[in-house]
C-alpha positions in Angstrom: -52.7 -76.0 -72.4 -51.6 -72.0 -72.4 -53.1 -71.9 -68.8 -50.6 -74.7 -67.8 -47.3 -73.5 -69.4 -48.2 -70.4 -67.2 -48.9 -72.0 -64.2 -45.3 -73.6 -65.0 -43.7 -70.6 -65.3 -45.0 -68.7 -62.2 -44.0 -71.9 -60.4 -40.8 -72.0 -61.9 -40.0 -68.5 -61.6 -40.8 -68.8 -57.6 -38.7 -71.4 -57.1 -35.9 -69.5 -58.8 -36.4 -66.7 -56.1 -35.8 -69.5 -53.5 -33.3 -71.0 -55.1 -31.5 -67.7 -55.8 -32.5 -67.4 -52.0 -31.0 -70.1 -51.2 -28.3 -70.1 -52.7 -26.8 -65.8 -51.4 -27.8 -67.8 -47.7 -24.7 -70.2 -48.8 -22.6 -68.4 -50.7 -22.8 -65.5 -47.1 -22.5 -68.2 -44.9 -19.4 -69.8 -47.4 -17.9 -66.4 -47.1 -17.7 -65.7 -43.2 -16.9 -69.3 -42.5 -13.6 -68.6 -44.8 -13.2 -64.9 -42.4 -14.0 -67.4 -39.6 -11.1 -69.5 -39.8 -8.5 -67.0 -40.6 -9.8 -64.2 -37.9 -10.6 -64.2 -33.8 -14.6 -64.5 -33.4 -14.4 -63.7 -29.6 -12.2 -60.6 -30.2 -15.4 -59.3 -33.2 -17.5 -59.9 -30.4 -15.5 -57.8 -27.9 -14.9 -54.9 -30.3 -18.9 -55.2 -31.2 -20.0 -55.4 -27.4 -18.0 -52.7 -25.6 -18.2 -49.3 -28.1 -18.5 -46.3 -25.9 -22.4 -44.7 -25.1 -21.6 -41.9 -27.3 -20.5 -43.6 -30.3 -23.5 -45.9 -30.1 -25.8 -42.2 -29.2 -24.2 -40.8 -32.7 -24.7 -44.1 -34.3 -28.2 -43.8 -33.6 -28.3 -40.1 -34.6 -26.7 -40.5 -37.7 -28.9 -44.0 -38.4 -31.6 -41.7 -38.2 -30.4 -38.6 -40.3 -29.5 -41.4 -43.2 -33.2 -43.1 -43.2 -34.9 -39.5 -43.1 -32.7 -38.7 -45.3 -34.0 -41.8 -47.8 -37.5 -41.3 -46.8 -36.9 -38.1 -48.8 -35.3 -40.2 -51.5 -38.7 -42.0 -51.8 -41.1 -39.4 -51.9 -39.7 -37.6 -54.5 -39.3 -40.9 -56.6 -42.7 -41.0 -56.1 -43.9 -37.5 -56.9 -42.3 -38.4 -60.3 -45.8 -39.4 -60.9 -48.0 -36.3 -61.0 -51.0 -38.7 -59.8 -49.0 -39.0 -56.7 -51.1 -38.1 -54.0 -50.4 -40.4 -50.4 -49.4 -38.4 -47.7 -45.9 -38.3 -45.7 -47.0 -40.8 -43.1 -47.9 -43.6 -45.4 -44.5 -42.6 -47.4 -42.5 -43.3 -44.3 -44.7 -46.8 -43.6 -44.1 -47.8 -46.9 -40.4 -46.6 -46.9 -40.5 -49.0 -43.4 -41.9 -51.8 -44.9 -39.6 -52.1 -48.1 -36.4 -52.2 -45.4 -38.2 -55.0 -43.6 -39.4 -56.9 -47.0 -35.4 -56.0 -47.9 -34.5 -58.2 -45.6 -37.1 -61.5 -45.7 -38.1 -61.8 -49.6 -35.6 -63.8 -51.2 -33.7 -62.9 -54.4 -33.0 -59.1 -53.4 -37.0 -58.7 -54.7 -37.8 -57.3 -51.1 -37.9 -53.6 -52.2 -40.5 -54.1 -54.7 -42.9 -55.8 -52.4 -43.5 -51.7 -51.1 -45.5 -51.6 -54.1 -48.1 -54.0 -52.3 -49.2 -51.0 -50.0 -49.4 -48.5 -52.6 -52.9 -47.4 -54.0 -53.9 -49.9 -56.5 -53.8 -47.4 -59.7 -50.4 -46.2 -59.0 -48.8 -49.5 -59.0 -46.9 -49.3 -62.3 -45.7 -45.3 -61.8 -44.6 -46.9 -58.2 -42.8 -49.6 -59.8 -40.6 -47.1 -62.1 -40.3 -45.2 -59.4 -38.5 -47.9 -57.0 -36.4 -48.5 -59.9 -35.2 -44.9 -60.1 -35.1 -45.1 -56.2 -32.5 -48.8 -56.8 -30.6 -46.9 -59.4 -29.5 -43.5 -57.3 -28.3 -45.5 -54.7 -26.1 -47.2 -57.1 -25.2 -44.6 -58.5 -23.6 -43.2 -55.5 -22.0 -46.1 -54.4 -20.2 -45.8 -58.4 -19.8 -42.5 -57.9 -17.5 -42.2 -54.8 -16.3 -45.8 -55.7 -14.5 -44.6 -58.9 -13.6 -41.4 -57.5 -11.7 -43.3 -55.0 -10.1 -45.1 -57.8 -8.8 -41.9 -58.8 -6.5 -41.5 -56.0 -5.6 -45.4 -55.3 -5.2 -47.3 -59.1 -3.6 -43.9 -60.5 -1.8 -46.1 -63.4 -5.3 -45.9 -65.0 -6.7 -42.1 -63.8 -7.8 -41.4 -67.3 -10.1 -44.8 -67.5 -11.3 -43.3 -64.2 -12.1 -40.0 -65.3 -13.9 -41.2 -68.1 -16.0 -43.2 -65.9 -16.6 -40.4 -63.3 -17.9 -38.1 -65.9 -20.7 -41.5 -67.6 -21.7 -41.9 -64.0 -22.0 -38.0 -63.6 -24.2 -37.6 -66.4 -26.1 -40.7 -65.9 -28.7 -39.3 -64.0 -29.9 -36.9 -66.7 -30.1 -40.0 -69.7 -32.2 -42.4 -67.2 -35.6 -40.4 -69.0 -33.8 -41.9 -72.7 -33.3 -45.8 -71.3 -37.1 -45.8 -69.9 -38.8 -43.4 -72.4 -41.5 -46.1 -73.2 -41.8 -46.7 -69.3 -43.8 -43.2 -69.0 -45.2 -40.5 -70.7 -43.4 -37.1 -71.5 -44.8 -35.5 -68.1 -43.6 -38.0 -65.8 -39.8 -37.2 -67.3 -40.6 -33.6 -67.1 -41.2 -34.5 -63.5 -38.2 -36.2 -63.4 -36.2 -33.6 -65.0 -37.0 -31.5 -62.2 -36.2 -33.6 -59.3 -32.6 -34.8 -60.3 -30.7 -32.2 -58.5 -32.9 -33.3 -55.2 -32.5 -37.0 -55.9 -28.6 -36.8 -56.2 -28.9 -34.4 -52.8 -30.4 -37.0 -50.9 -28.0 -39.5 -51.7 -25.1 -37.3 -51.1 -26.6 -36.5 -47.5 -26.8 -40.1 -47.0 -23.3 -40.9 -48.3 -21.7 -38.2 -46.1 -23.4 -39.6 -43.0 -22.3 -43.2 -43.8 -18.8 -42.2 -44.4 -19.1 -40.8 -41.1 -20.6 -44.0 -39.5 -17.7 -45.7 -40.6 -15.4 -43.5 -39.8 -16.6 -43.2 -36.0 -16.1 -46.7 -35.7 -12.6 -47.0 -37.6 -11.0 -43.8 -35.7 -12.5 -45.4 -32.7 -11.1 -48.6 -33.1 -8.2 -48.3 -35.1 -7.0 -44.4 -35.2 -7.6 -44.3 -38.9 -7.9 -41.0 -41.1 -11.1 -39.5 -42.3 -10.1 -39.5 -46.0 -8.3 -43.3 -45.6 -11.8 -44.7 -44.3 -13.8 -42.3 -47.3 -11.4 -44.1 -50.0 -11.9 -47.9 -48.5 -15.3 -47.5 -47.1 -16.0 -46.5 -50.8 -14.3 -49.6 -52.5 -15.5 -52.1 -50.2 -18.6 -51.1 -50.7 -18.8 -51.4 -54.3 -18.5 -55.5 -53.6 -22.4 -54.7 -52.8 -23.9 -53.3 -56.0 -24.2 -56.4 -57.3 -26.4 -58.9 -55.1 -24.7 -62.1 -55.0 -25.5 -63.0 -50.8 -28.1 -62.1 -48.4 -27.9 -58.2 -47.4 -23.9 -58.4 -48.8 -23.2 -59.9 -45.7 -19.9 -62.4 -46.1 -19.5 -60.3 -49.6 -18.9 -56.8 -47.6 -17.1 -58.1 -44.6 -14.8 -59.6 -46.7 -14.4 -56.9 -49.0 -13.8 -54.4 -45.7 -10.9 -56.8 -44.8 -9.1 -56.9 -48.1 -9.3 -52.8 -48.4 -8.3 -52.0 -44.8 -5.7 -54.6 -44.5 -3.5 -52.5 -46.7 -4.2 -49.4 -44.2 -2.7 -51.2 -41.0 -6.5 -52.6 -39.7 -6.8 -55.5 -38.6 -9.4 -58.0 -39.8 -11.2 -58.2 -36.7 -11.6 -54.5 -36.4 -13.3 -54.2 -40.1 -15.6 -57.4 -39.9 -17.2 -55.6 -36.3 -17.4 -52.5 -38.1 -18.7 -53.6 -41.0 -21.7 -55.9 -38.6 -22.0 -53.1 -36.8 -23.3 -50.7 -39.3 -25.4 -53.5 -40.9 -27.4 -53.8 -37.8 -28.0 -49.8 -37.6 -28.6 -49.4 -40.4 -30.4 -52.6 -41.6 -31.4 -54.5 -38.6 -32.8 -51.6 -36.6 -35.1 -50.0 -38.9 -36.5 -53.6 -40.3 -38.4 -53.5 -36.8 -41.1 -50.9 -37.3 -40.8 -52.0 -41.2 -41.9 -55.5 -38.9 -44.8 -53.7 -37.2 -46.6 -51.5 -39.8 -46.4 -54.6 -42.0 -48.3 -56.6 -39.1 -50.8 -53.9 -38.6 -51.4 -53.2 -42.3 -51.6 -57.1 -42.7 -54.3 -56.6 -39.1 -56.8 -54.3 -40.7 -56.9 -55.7 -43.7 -58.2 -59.2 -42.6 
């Protein structure tokens, strides 16, 4: 009887990821159809299709700086555990893999599945440490998001500032919230990592700004600090995964922040595509292959 209510539940719970799936896929599609009939597809597809070689050369540049940049993000997640021992090149595979899973596994579970290529007695350190890898990037997105605030919704700059300084500190009472989730060595790890965790996410912050900003000043002629302050609202629509990859979510939340800066709707949707497929699209490929060959030797 006990064996079937579990056998219920892990059937029940799958179908939940699939519905959950399922239902992002509509709620995206919902979204751009609503973008669709208030903006000009043919002019997205222009502005998409004709960006000059060098913007699309320091596209590619930057693309790269940012994943290197996360791939450093990862390791030292996973050096929280002193047992840690894989070398770079299987944390760049696995890195890979969990942009590629990101993007397939329904639910937003995608990232987890790196924990499938990790060394079978490091599994539970691994999963803690993709949970401290989910929350720094949420952390900076809450970071420059309320910052921003500061200089937009000024009727409530104190609210802000009190915010600012919680998410400032956050990093440092992480080791209180999961205390049962590791011993006192793994913190102490931790502990000493912080300053290199928020580094990495800065780096990668910086360069996205200046992704956007490429394609806005490109595009538009608009100002390095307007696109910093919008690129950092819209993309606080994201945190919260309620479609596939934020897609309909973001591009509609790029053409409510830069409307108010003189952009035209058409201009944010194709920049907001555009960096999706740099930055999500392009590196989901070799995710693709070293999940293939992994998947090869192993049968």
């Amino acid at each position: 009887m006990f064996e079937r209510i579990q056998l219920f539940y892990k059937k029940y719970k799958e179908s939940m990821k699939w519905l959950i799936f399922v239902l992002k896929i509509l709620l995206s599609c919902l979204l751009f159809y609503y973008l669709y009939t208030r903006i000009d597809l043919h002019k997205i597809m222009i502005l998409m299709l004709d960006l000059p070689i060098r913007i699309i050369f320091l596209l590619l540049i930057t693309t790269i700086i940012k994943f290197f940049s996360q791939v450093w993000n990862w390791s030292l997640v996973l050096k929280i555990d002193p047992q840690f021992n894989e070398s770079w090149s299987k944390v760049i595979k696995t890195h890979f893999i969990g942009l590629y899973l990101k993007l397939i596994i329904p639910g937003g579970y995608g990232t987890f599945g790196k924990i499938a290529f990790i060394n079978q007695h490091q599994k539970k350190a691994t999963f803690l440490s993709i949970l401290i890898e989910k929350f720094f990037q949420n952390w900076i997105s809450l970071f420059f998001g309320v910052l921003s605030l500061l200089f937009i919704a000024t009727k409530y700059k104190i609210l802000w500032m009190i915010l600012l300084i919680i998410i400032s500190i956050s990093p440092f009472l992480v080791p209180l919230v999961f205390k049962k989730q590791g011993n006192n060595l793994l913190w102490k790890c931790y502990n000493q990592k912080i300053p290199y965790l928020m580094i990495s996410q800065y780096i990668h912050q910086i360069f996205t700004f200046f992704q956007y900003w490429l394609l806005f000043e490109t595009l538009s002629r608009t100002h390095w600090f307007v696109v910093c302050k919008g690129v950092s609202i819209a993309l606080l629509s994201t945190i919260l995964p309620v479609s596939y990859s934020g897609l309909g979510v973001r591009e509609t939340a790029f053409v409510y922040t830069f409307k108010s800066y003189g952009v035209s709707a058409e201009i944010a949707v194709a920049v907001s595509l555009i960096i999706f497929f740099y930055n999500s699209i392009i590196p989901a490929f070799p995710g693709l292959y070293y999940f293939l060959m992994i998947n090869k030797k192993g049968k």
